[in-house]
C-alpha positions in Angstrom: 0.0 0.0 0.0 1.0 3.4 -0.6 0.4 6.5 1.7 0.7 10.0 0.7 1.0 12.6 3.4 1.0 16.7 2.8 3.5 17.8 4.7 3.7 21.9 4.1 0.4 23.5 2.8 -0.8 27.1 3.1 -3.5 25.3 6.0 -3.2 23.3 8.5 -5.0 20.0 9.0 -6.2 18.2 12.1 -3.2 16.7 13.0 -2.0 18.2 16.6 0.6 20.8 16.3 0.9 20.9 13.0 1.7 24.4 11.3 0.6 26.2 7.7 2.9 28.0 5.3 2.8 29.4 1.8 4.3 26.5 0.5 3.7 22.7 -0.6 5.6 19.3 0.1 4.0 16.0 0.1 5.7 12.8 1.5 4.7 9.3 -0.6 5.7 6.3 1.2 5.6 2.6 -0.3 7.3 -0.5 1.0 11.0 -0.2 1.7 10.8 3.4 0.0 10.0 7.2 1.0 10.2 9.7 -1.2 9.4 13.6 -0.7 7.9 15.7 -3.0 9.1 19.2 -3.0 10.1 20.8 0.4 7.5 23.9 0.8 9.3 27.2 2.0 11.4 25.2 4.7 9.5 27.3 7.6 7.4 24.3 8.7 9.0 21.2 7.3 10.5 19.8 10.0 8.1 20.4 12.8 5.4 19.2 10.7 7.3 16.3 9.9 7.9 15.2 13.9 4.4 16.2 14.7 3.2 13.5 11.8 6.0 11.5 13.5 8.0 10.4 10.0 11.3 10.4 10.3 12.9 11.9 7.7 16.3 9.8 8.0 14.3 7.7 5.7 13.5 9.6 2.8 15.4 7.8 -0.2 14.5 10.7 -2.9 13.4 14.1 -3.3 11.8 14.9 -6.2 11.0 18.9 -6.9 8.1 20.0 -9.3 9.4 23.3 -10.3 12.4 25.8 -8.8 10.2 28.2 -6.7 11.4 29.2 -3.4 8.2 27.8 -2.0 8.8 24.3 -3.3 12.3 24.0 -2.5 13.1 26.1 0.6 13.5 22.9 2.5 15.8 21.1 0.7 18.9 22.1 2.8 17.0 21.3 6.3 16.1 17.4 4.4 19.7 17.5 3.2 21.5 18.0 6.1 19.5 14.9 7.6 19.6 12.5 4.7 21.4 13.2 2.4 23.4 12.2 0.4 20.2 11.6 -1.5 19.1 11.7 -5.5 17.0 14.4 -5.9 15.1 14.5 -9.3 14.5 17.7 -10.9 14.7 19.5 -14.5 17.6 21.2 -14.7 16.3 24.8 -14.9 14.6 24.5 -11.5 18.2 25.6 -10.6 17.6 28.7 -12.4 17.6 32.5 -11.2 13.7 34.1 -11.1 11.3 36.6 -10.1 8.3 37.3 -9.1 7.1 41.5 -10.7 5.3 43.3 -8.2 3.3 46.5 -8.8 4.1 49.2 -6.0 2.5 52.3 -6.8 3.2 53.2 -10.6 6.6 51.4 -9.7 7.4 47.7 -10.9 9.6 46.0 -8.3 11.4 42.3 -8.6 11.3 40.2 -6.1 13.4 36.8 -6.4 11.2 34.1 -6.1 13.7 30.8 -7.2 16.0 27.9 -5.3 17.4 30.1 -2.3 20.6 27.8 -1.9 23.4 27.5 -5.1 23.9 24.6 -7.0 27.3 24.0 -5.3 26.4 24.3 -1.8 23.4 21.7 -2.4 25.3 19.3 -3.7 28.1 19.7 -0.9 25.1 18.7 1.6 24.4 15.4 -0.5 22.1 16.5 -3.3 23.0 13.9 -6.3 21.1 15.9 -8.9 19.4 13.9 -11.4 18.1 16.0 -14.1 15.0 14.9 -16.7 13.3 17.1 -19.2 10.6 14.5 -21.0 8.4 11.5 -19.3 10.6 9.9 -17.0 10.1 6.3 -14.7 11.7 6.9 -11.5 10.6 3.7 -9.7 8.0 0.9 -10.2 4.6 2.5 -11.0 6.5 6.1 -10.1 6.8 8.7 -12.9 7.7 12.4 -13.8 6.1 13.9 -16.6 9.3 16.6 -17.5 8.2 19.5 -19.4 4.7 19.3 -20.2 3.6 20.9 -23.3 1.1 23.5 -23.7 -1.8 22.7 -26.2 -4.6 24.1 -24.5 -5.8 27.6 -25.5 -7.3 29.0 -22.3 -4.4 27.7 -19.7 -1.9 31.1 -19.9 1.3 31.9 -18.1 1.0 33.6 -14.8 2.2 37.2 -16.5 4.0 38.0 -12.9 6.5 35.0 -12.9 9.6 36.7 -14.5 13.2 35.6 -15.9 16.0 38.0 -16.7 17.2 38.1 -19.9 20.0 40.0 -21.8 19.8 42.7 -18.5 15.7 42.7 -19.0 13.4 40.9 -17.2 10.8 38.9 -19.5 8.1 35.9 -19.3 9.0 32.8 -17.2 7.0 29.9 -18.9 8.5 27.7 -16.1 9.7 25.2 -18.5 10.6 22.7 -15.7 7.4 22.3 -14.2 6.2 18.9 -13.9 4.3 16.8 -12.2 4.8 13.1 -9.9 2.4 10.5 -10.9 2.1 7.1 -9.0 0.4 3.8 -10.7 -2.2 1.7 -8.6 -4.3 -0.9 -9.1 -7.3 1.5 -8.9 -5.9 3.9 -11.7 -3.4 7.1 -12.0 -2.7 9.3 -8.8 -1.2 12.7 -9.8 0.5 14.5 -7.5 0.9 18.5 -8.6 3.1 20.8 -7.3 1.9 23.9 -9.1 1.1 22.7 -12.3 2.4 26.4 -14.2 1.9 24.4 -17.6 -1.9 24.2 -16.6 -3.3 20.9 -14.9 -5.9 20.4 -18.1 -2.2 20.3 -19.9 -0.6 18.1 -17.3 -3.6 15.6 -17.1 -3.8 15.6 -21.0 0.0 14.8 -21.2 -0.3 11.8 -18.5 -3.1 10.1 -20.5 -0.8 10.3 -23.8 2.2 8.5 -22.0 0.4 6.6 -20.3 -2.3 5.0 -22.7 -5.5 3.0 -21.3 -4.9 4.2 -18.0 -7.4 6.4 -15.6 -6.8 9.3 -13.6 -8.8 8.5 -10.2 -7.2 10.9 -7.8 -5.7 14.4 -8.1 -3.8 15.9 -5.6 -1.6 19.6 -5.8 -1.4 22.8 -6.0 -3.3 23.9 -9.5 -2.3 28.0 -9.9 -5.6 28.4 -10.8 -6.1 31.0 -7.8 -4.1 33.7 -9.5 -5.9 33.6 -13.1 -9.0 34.6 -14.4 -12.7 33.7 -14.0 -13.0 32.5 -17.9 -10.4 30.1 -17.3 -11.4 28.8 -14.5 -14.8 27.6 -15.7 -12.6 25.9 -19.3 -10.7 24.5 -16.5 -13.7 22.9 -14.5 -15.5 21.9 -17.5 -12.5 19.9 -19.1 -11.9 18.6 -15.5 -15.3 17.0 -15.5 -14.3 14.7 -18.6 -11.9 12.9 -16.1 -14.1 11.6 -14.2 -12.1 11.8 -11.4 -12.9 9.6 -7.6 -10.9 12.3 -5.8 -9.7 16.0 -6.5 -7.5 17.4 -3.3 -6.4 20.9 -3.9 -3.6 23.1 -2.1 -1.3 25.9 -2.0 -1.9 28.0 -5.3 -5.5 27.3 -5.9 -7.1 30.1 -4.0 -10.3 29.7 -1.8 -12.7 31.1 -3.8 -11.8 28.9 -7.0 -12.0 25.9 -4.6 -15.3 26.7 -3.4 -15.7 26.7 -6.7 -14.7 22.6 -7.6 -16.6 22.3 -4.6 -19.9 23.0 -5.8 -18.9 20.9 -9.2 -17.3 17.3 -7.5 -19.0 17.7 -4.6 -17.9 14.5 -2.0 -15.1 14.3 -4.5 -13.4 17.2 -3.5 -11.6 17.8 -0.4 -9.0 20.3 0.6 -5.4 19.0 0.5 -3.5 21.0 3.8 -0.9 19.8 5.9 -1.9 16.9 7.7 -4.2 15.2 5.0 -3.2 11.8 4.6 -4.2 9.5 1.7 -4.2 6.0 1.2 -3.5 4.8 -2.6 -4.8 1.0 -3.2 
């Protein structure tokens, strides 16, 4: 059996103790194997994980959705107790970026990627290994890599910002992706922030994956920070998946989830630290 437990969430579940922070990182634990899913903001990682009492001297893997500060500001914490460790990412999660803010009729930029270097990671035990395209990581464990972007109402957060050439221009997050886990009862998709669009992400799943059902999705879905048109796309294309269970976190926004409420109804649940799922 396999048990998935959010760790770091923007909202805290019923678990004793246990804290909230802007931030996501899920914990996925088979037999003989733990692997954590992003790391959240690294504010609440650790105190979460002892109030959920895992140990994370047993994490095997890290695997890290995207390069946001929010998804990876606990790696060094993890690190410095297990590691060294693999840790699965594409390689431009490593990359430099920003968040545009408007202050006034002033633009500021505020950095918004890894907070640690390359170098000093790997000096605590990170064994980067990088993938770009549909990867197996493990029996019934995949990464989708870069996910491609064929719908025409999913759009890039116009905030999220790279420099370029001494300018600072559109991040299209090229290295979001997703963790999806194989069961006897159909797909379980575990999103971090899904930036290419989860109506993209499921769509890409299905094609590498032919024949198989998505039953359960579980993430952060960035739909909290775009607009009301693509919202409803999004909730309409949803519908066609049929899916048993839809647990949303982090970047979804309240309001949008009271939203896939009302449509999935005993379906949908809120994902916050402390939810724990059992995967058949």
């Amino acid at each position: 059996m396999t048990r998935l437990t959010v760790v770091c969430e923007n909202t805290a579940g019923p678990v004793p103790g246990i804290l909230g922070e802007h931030g996501l990182s899920v914990l996925i634990e088979r037999p003989g194997e733990a692997l954590l899913f992003d790391t959240g903001q690294g504010r609440t990682i650790m105190h979460n994980l002892a109030c959920l009492k895992k140990d994370p001297r047993r994490i095997g893997r890290i695997a890290l959705s995207h390069g946001h500060y929010d998804h990876t500001g606990g790696l060094e914490q993890v690190l410095r107790l297990c590691g060294p460790i693999g840790v699965c990412c594409h390689p431009c999660a490593l990359n430099e970026r920003f968040v545009a803010e408007q202050r006034d009729s002033r633009t500021t930029y505020r950095r918004a990627g890894i907070p640690f270097a390359h170098s000093a990671l790997e000096a605590l035990g990170a064994r980067f290994v990088f993938n770009t395209g549909f990867t197996k990581i493990g029996k019934g464990l995949y990464l989708t890599g870069e996910v491609p972007r064929t719908t025409s109402f999913e759009k890039n957060d116009q905030r999220l910002k790279v420099e370029k050439n001494g300018r600072y221009v559109q991040d299209t997050i090229p290295d979001d992706q997703s963790l999806v886990i194989e069961s006897k009862k159909g797909l379980v998709v575990v999103l971090g922030c899904a930036h290419a669009g989860i109506i993209n992400t499921l769509n890409y799943i299905t094609s590498q994956l032919p024949g198989r059902k998505i039953k359960t999705v579980v993430g952060g879905t960035h739909i909290g920070f775009l607009g009301e048109k693509q919202l409803e796309a999004t909730i309409e294309h949803l519908k066609q998946f049929r899916l048993q269970r839809l647990g949303v976190s982090h970047c979804t926004g309240l309001a949008p989830a009271m939203r896939l409420m009302q449509a999935f109804g005993r379906r949908f649940f809120f994902a916050n630290a402390g939810t724990a799922i059992e995967i058949v």
